[in-house]
Backbone bond lengths (Angstrom), bond angles and torsions (degrees), N, CA, C in turn:
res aa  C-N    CA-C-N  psi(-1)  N-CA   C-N-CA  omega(-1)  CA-C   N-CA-C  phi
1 X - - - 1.459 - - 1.529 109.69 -
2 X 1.298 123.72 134.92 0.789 133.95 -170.09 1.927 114.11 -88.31
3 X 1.163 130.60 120.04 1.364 126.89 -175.72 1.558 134.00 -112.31
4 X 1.189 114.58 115.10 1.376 119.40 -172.96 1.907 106.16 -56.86
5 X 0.910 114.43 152.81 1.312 122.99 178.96 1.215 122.31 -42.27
6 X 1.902 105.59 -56.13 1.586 101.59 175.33 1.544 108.54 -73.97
7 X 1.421 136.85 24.96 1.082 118.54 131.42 1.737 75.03 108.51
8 X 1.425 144.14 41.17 0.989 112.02 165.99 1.401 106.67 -123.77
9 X 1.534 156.23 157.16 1.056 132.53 148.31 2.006 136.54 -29.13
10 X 1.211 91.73 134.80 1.988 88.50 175.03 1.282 110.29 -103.93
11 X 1.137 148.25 -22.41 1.237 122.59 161.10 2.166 127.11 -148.69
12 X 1.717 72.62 42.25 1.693 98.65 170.94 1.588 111.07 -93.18
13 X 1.632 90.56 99.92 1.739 104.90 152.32 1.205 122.20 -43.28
14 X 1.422 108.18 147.49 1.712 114.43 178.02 1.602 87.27 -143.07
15 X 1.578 98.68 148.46 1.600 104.35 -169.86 1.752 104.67 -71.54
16 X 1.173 109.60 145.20 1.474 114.09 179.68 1.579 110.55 -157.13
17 X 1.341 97.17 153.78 1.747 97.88 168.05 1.942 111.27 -45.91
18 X 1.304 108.36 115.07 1.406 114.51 148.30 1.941 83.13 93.68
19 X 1.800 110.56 44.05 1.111 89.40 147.52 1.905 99.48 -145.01
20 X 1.324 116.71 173.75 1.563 106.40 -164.26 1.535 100.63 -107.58
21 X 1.367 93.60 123.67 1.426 106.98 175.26 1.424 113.38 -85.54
22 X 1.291 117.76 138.62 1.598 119.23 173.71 1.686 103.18 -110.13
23 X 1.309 155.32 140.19 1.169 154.73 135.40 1.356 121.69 -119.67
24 X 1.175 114.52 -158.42 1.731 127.91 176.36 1.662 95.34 -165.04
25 X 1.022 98.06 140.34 1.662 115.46 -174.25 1.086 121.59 -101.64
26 X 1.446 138.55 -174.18 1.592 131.20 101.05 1.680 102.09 -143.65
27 X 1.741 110.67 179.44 1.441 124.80 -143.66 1.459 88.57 -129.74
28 X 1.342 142.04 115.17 1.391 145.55 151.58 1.564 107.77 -74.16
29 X 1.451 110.40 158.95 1.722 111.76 164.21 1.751 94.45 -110.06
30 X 1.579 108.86 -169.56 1.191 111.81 -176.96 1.361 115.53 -61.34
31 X 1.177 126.59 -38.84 1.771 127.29 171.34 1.598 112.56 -47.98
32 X 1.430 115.57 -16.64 1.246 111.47 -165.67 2.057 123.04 87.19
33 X 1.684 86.55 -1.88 1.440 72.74 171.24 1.657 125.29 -110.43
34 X 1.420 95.70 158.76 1.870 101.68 -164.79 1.588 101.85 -61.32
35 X 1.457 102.44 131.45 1.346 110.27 -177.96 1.620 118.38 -94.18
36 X 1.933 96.32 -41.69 1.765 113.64 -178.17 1.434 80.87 -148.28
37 X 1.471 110.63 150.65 1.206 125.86 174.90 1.720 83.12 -162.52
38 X 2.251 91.91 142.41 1.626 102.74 157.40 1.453 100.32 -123.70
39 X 1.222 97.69 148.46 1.671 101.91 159.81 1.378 107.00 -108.30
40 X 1.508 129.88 -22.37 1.393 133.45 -178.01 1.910 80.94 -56.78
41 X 1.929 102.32 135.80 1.810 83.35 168.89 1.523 93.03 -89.62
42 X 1.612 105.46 -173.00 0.999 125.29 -147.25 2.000 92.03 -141.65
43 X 1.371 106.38 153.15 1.693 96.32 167.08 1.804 96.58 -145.56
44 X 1.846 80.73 156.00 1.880 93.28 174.05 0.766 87.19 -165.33
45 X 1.512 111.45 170.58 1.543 136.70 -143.71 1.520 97.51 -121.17
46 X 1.519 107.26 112.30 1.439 96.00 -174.13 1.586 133.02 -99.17
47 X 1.404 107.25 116.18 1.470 117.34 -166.77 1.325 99.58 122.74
48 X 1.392 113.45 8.72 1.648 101.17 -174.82 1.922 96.04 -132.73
49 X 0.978 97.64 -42.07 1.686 108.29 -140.09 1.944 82.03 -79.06
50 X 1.666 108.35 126.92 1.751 108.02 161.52 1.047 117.23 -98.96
51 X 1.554 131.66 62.45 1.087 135.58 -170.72 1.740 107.68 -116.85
52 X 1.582 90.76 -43.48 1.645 110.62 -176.33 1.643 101.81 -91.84
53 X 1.878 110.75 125.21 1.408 104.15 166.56 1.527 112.05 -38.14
54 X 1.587 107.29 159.99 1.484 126.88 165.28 1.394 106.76 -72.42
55 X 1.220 128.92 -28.88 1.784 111.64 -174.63 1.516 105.22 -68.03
56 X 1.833 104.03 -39.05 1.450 103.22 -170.31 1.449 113.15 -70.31
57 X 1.348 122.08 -31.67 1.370 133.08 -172.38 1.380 101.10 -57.54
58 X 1.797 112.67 -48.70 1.337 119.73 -173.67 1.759 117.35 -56.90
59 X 1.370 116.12 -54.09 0.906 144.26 -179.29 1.991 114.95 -56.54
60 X 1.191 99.27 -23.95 1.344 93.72 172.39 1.296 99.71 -109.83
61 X 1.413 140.83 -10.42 1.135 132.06 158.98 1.737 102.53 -5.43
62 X 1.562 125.97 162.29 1.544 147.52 176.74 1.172 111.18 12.89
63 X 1.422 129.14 17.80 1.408 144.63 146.48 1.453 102.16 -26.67
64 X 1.681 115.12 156.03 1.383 109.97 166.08 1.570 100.85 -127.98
65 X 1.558 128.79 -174.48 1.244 140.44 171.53 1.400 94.29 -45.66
66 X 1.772 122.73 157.69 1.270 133.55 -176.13 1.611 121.47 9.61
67 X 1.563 87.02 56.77 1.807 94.41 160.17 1.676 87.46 -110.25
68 X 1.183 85.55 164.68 1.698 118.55 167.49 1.246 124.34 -104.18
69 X 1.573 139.78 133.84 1.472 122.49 -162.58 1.725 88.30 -147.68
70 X 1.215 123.80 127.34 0.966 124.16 174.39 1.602 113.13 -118.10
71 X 1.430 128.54 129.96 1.233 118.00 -142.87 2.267 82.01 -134.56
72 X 1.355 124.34 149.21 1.197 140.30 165.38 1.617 103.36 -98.41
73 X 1.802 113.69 121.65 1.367 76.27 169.83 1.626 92.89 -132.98
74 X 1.305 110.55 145.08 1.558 110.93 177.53 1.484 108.64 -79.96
75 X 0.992 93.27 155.12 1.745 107.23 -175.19 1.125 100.18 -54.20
76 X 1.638 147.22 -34.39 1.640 122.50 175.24 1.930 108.89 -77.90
77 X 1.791 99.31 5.91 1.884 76.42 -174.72 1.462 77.52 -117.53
78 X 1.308 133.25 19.81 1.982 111.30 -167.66 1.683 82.64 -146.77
79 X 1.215 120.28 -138.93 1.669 120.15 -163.49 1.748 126.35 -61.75
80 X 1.522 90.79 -9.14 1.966 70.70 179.44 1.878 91.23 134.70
81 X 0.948 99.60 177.41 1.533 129.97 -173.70 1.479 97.35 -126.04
82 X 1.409 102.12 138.38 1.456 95.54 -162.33 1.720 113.15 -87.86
83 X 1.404 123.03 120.68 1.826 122.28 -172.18 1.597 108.90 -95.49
84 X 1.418 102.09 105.21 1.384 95.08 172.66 1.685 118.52 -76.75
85 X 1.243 106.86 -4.87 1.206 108.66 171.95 1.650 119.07 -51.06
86 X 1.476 120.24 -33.98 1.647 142.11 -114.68 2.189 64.60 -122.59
87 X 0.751 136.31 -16.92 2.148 130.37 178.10 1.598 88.85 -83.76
88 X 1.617 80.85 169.49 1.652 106.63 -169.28 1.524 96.00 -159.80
89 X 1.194 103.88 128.79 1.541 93.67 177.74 1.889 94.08 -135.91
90 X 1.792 97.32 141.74 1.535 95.91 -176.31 1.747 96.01 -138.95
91 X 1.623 112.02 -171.58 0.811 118.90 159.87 1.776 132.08 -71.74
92 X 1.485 129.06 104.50 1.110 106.42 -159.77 1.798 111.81 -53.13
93 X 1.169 123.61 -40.23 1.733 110.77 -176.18 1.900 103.88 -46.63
94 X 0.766 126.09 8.29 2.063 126.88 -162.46 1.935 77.30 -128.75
95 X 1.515 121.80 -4.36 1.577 90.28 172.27 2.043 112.41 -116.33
96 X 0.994 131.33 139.08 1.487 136.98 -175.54 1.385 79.58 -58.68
97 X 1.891 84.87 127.80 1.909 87.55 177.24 1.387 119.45 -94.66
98 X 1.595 112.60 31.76 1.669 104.14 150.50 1.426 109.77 -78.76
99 X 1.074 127.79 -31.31 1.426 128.70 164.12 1.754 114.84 -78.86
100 X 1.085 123.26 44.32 1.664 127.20 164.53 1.350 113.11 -109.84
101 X 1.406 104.58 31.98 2.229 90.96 175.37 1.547 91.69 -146.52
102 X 1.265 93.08 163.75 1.845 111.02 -166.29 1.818 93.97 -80.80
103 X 1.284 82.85 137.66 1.929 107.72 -169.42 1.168 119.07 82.73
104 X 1.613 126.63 6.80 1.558 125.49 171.38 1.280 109.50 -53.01
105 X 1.118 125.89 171.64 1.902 116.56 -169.29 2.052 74.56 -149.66
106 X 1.575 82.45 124.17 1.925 77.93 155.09 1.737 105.53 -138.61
107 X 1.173 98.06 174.94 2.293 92.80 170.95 1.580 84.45 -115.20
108 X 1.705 84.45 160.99 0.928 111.05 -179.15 1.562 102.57 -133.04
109 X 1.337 120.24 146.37 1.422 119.32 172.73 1.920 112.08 -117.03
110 X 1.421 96.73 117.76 1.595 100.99 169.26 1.588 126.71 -66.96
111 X 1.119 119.81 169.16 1.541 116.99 178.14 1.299 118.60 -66.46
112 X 1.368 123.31 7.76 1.464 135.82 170.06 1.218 119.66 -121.81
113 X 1.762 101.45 28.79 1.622 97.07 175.13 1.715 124.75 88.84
114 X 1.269 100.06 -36.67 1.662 126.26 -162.43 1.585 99.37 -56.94
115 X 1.165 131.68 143.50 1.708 129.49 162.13 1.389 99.54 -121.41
116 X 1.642 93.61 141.30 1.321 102.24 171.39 1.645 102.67 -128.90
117 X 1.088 126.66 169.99 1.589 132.17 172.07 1.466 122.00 -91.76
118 X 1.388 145.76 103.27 0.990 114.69 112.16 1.257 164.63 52.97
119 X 1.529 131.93 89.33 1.023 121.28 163.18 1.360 104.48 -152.67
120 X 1.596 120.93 127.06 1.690 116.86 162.36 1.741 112.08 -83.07
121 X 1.764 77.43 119.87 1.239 104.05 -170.39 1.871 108.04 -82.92
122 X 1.333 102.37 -45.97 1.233 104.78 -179.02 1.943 117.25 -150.83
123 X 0.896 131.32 124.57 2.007 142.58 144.47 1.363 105.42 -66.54
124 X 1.116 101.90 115.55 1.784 153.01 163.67 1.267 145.56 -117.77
125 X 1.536 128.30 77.40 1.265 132.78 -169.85 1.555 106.75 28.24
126 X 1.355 104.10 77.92 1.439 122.73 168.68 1.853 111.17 69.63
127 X 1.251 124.30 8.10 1.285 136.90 177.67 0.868 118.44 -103.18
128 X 1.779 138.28 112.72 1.374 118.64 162.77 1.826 119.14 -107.98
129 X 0.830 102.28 146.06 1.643 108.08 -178.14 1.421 114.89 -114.15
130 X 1.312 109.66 122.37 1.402 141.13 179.27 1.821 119.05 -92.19
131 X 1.802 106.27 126.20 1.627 80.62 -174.61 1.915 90.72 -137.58
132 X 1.304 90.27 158.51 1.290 101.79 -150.73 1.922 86.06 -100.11
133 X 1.250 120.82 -14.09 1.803 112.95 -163.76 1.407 80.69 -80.69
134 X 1.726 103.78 162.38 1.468 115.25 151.39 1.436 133.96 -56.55
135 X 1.148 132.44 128.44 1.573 117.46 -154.47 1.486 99.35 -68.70
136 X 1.383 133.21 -21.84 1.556 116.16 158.85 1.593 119.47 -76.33
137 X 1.316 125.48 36.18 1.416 150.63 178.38 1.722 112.36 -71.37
138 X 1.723 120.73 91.30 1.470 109.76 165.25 1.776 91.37 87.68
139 X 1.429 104.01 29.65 1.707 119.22 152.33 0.949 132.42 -141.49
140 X 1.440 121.79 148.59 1.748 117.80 -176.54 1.676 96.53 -96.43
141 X 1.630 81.90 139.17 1.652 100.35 -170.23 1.300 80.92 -110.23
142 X 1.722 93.29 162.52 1.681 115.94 159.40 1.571 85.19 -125.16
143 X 1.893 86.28 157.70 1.591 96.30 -164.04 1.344 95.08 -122.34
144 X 0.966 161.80 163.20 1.762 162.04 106.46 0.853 128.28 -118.62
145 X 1.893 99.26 126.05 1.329 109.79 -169.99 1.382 123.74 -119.61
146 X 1.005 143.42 146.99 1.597 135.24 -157.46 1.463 106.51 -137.89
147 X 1.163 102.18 106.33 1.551 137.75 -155.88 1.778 107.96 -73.52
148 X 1.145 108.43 104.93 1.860 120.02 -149.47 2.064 102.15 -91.15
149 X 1.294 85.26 -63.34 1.241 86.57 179.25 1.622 119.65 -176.03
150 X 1.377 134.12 119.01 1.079 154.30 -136.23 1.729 113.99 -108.56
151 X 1.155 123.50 107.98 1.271 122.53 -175.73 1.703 128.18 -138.38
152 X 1.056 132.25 138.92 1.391 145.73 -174.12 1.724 89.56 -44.24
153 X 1.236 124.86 162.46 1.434 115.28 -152.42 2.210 68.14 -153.49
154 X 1.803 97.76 139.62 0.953 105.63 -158.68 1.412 97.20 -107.66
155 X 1.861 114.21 171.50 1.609 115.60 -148.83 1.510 100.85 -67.84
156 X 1.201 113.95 -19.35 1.926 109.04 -176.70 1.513 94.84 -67.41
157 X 1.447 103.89 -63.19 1.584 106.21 -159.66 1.902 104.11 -52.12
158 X 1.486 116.50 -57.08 1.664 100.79 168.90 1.358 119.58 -28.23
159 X 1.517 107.16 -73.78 1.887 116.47 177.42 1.367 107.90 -41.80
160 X 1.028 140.82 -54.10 1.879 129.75 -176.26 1.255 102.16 -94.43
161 X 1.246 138.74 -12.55 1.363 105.34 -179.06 1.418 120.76 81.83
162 X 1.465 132.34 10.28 1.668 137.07 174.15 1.701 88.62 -139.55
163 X 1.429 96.89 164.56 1.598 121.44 170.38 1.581 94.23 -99.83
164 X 1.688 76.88 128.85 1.520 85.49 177.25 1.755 115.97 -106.27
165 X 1.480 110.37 -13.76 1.369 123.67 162.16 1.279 143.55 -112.92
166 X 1.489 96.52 102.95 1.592 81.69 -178.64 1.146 132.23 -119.12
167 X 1.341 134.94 -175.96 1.702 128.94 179.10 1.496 102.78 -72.20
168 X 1.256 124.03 124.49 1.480 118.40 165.96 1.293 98.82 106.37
169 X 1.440 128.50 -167.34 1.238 137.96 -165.60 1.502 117.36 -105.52
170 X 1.371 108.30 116.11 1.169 128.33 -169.30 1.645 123.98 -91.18
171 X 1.226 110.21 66.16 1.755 96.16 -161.91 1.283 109.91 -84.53
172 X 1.172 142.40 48.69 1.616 151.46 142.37 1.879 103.76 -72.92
173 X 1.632 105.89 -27.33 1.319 88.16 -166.60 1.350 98.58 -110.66
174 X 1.263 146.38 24.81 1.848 157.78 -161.09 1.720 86.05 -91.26
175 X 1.173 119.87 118.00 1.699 117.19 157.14 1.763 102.53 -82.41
């Protein structure tokens, strides 16, 4: 890095509203072990993009290139509180048996159209149970994120709110 005299950086980004963060993560549970981790990085627009929790967004706030930010997030700031309402439990012969093994994911559509996901959680003397929370649902996560590379975020990407460029191959934009 190159340094101006009074000692400040010249052209070190610090994360801010309306610039695009690139990282790669991963997700611990309470034991400490990795639950999801990417190394592919990833980019969002920060202060814009609702993709990334708010604690984490917060938390990397004035971050620079290859910092590390490790963020706690309780289940009301990271996946949810866990709804047992949101399970379904049936007879497995009443389920299509591509969906008869633990981690099948199916949708389901409510009487309002609405889809929700899925997941067999567990087979039980002829019972299978389906759960609709995120399986990090009604846990405190640790988050870490490893801060790739930081850039001025351009007038489309401000106006919509997504990165529209990224390093590598982008197939959102392939006609």
């Amino acid at each position: 890095m190159a340094h101006k005299t009074d000692g400040t950086h010249m052209s070190e980004q610090r994360v801010a509203k309306n610039k695009v963060v690139t990282f790669t993560y991963h997700i611990k549970d309470e034991s400490g072990a990795i639950q999801e981790q990417s190394d592919i990085p990833m980019s969002y627009l920060h202060g814009g993009d609702d993709r990334i929790f708010p604690a984490v967004m917060q938390a990397m706030e004035g971050k620079a290139e290859g910092d590390e930010v490790e963020v706690v997030l309780t289940p009301a700031e990271g996946f949810g509180e866990y709804n047992p309402e949101i399970t379904y439990i049936d007879k497995v012969d009443n389920v299509p048996p591509e969906f008869r093994q633990i981690g099948a994911e199916a949708e389901f559509r409510n009487e309002n159209g609405e889809t929700m996901n899925m997941t067999v959680v567990s087979m039980d003397n002829g019972e299978i149970k389906l759960d609709g929370n995120h399986p990090f649902a009604g846990k405190t996560m640790t988050f870490k994120v490893y801060i790739k590379v930081i850039r001025d975020a351009a007038e489309e990407e401000i106006r919509t709110g997504k990165v529209v460029t990224v390093d590598g191959p982008d197939l959102s934009s392939m006609h």
